[in-house]
N, C-alpha and C positions, 0 to 999 in steps of 0.2 A: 504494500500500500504506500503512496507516497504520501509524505512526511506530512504536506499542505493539507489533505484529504484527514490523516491518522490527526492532526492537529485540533481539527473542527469537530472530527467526529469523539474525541475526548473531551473538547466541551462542551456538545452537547448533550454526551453521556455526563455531565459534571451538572447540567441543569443551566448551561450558558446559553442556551438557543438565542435569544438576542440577541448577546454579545455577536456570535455568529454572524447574525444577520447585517448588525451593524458594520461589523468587519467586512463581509461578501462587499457590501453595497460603496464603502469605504472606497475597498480594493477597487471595486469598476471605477469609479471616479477616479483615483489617482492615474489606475493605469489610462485612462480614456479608450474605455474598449470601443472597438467599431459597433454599428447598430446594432446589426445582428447579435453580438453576441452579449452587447449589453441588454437586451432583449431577452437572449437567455437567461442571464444573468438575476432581469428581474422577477422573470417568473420561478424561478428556484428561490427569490425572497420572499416573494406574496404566498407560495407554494408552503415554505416554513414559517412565515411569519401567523398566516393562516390556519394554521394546523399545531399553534404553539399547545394549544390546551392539549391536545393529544399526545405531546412529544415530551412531557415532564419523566425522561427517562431517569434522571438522579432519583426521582418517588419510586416509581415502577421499581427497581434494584434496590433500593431500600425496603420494599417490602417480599422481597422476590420474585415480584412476576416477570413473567417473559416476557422477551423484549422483538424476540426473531420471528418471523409470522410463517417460519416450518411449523413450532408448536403449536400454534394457532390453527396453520392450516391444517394442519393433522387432527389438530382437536374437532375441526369444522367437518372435515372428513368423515370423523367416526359419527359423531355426533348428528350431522345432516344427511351427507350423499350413502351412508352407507344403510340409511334403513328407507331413505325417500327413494334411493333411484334402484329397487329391485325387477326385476325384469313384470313387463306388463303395468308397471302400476303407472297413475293418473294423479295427477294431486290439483283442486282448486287451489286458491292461498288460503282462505279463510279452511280448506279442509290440510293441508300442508302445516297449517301455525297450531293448529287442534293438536296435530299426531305432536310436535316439535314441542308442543309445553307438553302433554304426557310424556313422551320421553323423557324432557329434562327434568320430571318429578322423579321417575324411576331412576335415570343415573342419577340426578344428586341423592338418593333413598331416602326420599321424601315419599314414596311410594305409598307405604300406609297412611299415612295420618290425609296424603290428597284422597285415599279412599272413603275414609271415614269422615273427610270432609261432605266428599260426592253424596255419600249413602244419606247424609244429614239433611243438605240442601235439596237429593231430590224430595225425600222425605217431606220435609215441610213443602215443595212445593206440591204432592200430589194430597196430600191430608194435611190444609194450613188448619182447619179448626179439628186437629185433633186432638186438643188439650182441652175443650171446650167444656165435655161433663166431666174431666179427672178432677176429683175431690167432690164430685157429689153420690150424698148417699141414695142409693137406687135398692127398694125392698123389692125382694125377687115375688112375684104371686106364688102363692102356696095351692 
């Protein structure tokens, strides 16, 4: 990696993204790049500049999350394509987002407690007044 490249990308790993930017944008003006490539230039700014909230990698590695988007992609993999895209199947979005939050109850093993939620909610919705005669006293006919 060259030095220029290993320099910025250590501080933006450090939480400098600014500084960065300020520096990129610095750099073009002293050197007076031609259009073109001041052009590049600044959409590689507006590009980091705009996407700073997303880029606070010094947090991320402070709390350990990953930063390389193999894990992510691989996570998106297991997670999405490998139960959505089985041979034959169909998905609308609103029937795609259905399966994809059941899923993610079952991996995070949330599993029971979203059953016992389901079993609750349908509950009250098919008998709302079934609490209606609990606690009164009913004489049976003799």
């Amino acid at each position: 990696m060259v030095p220029f490249v290993r320099d910025r990308l250590h501080r933006m790993l450090a939480g400098d993204n600014r500084g960065v930017v300020i520096g990129l944008r610095r750099m073009g003006t002293r050197r007076r790049l031609c259009k073109s490539k001041r052009s590049r230039l600044g959409t590689i700014c507006r590009y980091l500049k705009g996407n700073e909230i997303r880029m606070r990698y010094d947090e991320y590695l402070a709390k350990g999350y990953p930063i390389a988007s193999g894990v992510i992609e691989g996570a998106c993999r297991s997670y999405v394509k490998d139960r959505m895209e089985r041979s034959g199947m169909r998905w609308t979005r609103d029937g795609a987002q259905a399966m994809l939050d059941v899923r993610s109850e079952y991996l995070n093993g949330s599993w029971e407690t979203f059953q016992q939620h389901r079993i609750e909610a349908e509950t009250e919705r098919l008998y709302p007044n079934r609490t209606v005669l609990r606690g009164l006293d009913w004489p049976l006919a003799v």
